[in-house]
N, CA, C and O atoms as a Tripos MOL2 file, in Angstrom:
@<TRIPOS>MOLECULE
protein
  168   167    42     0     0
PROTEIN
NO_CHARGES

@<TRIPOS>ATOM
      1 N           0.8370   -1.1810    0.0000 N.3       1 UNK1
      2 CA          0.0000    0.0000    0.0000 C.3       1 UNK1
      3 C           0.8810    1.2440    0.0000 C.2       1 UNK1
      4 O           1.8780    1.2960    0.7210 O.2       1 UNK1
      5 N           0.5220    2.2470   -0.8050 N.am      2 UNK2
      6 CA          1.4610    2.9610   -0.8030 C.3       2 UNK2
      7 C           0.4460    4.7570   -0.2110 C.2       2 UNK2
      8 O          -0.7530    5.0260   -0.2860 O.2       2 UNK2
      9 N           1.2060    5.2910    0.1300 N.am      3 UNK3
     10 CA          0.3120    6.7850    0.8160 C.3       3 UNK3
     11 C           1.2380    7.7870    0.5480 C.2       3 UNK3
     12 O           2.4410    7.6080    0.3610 O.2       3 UNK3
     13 N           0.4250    9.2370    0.5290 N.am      4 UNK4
     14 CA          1.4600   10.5460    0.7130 C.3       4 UNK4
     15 C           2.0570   10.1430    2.3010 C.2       4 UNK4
     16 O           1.5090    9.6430    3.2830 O.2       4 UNK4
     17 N           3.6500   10.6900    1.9890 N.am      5 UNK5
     18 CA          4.0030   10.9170    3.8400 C.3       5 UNK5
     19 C           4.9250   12.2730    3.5700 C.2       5 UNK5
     20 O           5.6230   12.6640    2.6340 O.2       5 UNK5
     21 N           4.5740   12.7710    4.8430 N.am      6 UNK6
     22 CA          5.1050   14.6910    4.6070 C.3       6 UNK6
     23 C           6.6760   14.2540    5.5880 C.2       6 UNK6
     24 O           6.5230   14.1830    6.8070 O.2       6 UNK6
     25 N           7.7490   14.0500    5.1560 N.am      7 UNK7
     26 CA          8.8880   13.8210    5.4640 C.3       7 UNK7
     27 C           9.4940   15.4860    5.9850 C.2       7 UNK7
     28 O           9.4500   16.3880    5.1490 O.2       7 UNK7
     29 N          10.1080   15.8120    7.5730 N.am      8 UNK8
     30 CA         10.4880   16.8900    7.6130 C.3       8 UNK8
     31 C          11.7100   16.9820    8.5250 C.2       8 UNK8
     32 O          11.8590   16.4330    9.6170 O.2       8 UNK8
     33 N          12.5190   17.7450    7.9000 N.am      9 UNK9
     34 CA         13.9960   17.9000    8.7080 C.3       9 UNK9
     35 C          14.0470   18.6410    9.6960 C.2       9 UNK9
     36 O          13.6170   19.7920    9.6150 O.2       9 UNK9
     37 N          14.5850   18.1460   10.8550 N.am     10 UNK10
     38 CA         14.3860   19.1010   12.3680 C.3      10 UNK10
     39 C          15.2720   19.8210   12.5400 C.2      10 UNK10
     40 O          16.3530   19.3360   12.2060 O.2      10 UNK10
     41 N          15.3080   20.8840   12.9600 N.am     11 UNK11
     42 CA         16.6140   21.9660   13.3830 C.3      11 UNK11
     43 C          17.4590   20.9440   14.3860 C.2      11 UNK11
     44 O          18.0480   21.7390   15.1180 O.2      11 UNK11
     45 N          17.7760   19.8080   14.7460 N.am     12 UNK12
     46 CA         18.3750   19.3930   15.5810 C.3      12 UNK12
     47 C          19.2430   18.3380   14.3830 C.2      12 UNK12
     48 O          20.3340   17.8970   14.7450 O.2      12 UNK12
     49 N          18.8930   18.0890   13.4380 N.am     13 UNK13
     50 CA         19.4100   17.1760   12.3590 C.3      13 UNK13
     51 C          18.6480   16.1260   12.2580 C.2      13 UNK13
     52 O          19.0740   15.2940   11.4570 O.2      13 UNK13
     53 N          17.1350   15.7260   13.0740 N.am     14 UNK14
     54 CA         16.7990   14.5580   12.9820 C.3      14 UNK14
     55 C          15.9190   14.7180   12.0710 C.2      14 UNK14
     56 O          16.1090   15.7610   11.4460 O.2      14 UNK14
     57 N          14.6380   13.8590   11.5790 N.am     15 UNK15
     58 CA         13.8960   14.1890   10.7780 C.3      15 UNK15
     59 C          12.3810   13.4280   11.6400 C.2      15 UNK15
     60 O          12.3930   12.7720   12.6810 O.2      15 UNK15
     61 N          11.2310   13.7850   10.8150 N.am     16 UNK16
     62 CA          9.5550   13.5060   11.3280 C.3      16 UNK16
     63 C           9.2250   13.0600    9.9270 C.2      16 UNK16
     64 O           9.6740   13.4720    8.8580 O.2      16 UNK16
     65 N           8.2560   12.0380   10.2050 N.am     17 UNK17
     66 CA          7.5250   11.7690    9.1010 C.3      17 UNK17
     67 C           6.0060   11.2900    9.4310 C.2      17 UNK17
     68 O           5.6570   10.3920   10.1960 O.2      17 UNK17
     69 N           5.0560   12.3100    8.4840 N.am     18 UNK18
     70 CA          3.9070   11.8290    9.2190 C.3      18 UNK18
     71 C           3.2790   11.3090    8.3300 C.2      18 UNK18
     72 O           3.7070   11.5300    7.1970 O.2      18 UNK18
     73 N           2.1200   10.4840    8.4530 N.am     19 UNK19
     74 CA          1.1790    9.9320    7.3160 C.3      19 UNK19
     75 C           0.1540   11.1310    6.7950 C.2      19 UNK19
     76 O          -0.5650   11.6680    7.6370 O.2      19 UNK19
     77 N           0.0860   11.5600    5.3770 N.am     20 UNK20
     78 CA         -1.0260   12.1840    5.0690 C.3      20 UNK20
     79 C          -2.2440   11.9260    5.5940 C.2      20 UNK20
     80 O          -2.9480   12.6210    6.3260 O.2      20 UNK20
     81 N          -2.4960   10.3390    4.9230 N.am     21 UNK21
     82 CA         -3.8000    9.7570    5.3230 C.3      21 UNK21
     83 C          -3.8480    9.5670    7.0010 C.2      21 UNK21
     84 O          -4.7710   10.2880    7.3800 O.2      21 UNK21
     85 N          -3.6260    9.3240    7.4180 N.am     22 UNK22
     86 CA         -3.2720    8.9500    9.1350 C.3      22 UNK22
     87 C          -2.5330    9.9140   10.0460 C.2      22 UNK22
     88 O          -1.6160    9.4900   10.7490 O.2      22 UNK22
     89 N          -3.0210   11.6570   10.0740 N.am     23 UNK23
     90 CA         -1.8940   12.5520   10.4310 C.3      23 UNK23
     91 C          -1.8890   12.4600   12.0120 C.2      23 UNK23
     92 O          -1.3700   13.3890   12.6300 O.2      23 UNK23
     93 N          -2.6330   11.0110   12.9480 N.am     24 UNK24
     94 CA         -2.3190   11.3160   14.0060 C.3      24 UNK24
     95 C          -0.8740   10.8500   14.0450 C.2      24 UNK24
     96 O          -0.1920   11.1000   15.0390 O.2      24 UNK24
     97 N          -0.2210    9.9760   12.6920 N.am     25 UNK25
     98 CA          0.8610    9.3380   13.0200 C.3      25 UNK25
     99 C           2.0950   10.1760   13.0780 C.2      25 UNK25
    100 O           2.2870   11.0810   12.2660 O.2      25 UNK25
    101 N           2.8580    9.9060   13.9490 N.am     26 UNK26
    102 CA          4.0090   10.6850   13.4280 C.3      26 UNK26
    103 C           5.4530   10.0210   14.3020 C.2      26 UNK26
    104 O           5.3590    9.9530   15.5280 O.2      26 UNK26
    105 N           6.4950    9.6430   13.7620 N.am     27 UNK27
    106 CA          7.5770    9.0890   14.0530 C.3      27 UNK27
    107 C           8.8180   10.1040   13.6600 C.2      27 UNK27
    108 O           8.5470   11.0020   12.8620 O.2      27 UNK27
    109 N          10.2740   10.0090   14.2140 N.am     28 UNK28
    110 CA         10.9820   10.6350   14.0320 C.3      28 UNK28
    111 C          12.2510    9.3720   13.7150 C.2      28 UNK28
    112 O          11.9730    8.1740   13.7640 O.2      28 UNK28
    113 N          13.2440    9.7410   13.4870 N.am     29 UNK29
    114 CA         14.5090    9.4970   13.3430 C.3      29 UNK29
    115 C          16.0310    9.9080   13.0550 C.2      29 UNK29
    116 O          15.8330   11.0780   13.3830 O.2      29 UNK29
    117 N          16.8090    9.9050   12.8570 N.am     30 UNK30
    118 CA         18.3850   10.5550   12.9840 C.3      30 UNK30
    119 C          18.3500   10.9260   11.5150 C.2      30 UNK30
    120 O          18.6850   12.0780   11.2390 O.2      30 UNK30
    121 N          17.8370    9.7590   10.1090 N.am     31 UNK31
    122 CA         18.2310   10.5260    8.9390 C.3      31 UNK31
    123 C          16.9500    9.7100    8.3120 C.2      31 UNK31
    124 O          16.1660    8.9990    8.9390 O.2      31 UNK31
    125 N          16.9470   10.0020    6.9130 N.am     32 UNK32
    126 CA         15.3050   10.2520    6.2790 C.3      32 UNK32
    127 C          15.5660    8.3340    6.1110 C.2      32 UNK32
    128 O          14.7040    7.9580    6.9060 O.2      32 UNK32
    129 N          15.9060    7.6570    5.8260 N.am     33 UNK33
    130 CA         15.7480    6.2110    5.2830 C.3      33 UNK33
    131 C          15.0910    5.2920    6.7300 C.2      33 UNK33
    132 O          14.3080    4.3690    6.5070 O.2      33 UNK33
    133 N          15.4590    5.6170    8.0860 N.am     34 UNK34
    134 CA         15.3510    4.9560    9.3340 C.3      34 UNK34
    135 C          13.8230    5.6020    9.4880 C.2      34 UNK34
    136 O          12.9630    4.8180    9.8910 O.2      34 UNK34
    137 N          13.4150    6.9820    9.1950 N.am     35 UNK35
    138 CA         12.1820    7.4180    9.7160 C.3      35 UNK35
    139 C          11.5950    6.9080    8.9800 C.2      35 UNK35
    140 O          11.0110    5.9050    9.3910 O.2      35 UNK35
    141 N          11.4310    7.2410    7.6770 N.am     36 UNK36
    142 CA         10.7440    6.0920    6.6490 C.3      36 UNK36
    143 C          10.0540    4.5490    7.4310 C.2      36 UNK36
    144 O           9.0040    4.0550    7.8420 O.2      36 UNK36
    145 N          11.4550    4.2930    7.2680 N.am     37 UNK37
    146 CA         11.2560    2.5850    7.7960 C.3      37 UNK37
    147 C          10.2510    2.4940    8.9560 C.2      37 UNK37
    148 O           9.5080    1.5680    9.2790 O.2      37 UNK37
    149 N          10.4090    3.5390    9.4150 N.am     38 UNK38
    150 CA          9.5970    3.5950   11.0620 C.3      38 UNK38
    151 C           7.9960    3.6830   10.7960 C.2      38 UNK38
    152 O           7.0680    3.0930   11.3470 O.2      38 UNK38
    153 N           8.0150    4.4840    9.9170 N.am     39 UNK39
    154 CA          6.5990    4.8900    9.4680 C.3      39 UNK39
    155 C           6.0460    3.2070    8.8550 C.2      39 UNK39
    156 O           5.0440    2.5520    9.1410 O.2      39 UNK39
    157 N           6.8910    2.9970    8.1690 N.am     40 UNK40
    158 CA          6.2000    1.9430    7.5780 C.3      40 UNK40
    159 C           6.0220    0.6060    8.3930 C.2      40 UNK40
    160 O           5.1090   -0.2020    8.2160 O.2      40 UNK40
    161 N           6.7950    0.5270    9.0930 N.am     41 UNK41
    162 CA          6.9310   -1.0900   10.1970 C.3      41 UNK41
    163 C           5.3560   -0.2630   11.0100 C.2      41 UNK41
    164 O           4.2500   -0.6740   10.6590 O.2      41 UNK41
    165 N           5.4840    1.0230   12.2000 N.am     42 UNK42
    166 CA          4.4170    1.6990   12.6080 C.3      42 UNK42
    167 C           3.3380    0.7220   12.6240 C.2      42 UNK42
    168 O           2.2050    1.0590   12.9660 O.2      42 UNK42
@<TRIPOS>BOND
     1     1     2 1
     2     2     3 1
     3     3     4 2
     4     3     5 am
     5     5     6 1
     6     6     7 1
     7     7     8 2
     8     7     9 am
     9     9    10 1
    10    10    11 1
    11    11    12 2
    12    11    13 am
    13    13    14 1
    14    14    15 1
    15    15    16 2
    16    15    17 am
    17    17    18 1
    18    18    19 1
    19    19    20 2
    20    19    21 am
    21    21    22 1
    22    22    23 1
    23    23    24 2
    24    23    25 am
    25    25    26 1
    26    26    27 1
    27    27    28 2
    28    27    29 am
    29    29    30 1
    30    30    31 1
    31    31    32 2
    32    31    33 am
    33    33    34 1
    34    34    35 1
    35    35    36 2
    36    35    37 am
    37    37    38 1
    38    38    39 1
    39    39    40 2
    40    39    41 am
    41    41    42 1
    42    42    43 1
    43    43    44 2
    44    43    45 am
    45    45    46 1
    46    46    47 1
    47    47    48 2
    48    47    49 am
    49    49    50 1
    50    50    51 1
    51    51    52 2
    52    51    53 am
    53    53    54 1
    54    54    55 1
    55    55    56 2
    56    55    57 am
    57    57    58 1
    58    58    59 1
    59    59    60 2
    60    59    61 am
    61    61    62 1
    62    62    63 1
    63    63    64 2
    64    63    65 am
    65    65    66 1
    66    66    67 1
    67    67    68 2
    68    67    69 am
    69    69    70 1
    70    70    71 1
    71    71    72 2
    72    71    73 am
    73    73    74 1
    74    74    75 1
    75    75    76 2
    76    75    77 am
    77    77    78 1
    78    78    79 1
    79    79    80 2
    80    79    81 am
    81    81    82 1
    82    82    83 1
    83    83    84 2
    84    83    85 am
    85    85    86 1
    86    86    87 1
    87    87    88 2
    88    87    89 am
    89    89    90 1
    90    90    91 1
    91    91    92 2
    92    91    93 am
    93    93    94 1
    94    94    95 1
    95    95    96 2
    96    95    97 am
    97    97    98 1
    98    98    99 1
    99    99   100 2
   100    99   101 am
   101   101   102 1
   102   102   103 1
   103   103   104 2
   104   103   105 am
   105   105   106 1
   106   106   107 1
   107   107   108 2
   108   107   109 am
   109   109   110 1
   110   110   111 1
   111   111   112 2
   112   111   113 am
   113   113   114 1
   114   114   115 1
   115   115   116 2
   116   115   117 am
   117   117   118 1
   118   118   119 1
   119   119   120 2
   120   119   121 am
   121   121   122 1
   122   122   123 1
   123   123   124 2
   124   123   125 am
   125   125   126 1
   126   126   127 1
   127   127   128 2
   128   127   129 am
   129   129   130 1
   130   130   131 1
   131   131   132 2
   132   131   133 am
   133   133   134 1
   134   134   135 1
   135   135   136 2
   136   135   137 am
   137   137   138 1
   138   138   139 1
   139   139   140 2
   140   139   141 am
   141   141   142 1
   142   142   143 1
   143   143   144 2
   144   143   145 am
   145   145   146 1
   146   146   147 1
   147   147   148 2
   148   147   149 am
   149   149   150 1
   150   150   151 1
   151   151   152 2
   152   151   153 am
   153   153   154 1
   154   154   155 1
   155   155   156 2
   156   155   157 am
   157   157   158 1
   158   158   159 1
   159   159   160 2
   160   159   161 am
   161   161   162 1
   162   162   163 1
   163   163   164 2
   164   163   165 am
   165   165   166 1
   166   166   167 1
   167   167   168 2
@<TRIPOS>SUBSTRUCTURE
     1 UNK1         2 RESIDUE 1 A UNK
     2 UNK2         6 RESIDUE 1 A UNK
     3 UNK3        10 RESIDUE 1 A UNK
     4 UNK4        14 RESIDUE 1 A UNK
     5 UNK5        18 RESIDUE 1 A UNK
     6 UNK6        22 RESIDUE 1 A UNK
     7 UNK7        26 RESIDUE 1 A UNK
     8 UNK8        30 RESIDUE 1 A UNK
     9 UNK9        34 RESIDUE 1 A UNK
    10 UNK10       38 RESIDUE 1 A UNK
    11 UNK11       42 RESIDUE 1 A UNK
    12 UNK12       46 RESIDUE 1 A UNK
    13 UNK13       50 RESIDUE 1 A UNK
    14 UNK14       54 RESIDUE 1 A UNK
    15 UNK15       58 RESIDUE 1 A UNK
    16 UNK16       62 RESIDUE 1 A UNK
    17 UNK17       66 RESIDUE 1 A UNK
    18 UNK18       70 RESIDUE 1 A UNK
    19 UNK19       74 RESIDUE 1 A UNK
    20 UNK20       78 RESIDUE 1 A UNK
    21 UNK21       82 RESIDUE 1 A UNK
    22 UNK22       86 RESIDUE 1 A UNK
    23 UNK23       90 RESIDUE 1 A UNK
    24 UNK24       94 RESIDUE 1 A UNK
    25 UNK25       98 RESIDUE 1 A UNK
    26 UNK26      102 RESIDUE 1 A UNK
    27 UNK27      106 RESIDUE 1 A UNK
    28 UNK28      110 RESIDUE 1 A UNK
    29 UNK29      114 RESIDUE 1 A UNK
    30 UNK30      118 RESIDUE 1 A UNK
    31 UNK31      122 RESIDUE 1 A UNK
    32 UNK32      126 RESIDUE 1 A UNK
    33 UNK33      130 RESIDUE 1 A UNK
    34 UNK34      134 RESIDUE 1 A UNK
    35 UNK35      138 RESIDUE 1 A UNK
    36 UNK36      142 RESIDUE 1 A UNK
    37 UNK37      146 RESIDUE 1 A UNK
    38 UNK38      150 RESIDUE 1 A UNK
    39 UNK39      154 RESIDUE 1 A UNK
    40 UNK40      158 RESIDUE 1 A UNK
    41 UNK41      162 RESIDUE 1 A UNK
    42 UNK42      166 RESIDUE 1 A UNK
């Protein structure tokens, strides 16, 4: 299944990624490939 996800870089260097469809979701991580992953395992 595939969805919009709004991928965003934090002033600290980490990044957020939330689900369009699902915007209570939201996960973070150190760089964009791990938050990804997070969102998607989630």
């Amino acid at each position: 299944m595939e969805h919009a996800v709004l991928l965003t870089k934090q002033p600290d260097n980490g990044y957020t990624a939330r689900s369009l469809l699902l915007p209570d979701i939201v996960v973070s991580g150190d760089d964009e490939t791990s938050t990804l992953a997070q969102l998607h395992m989630g």
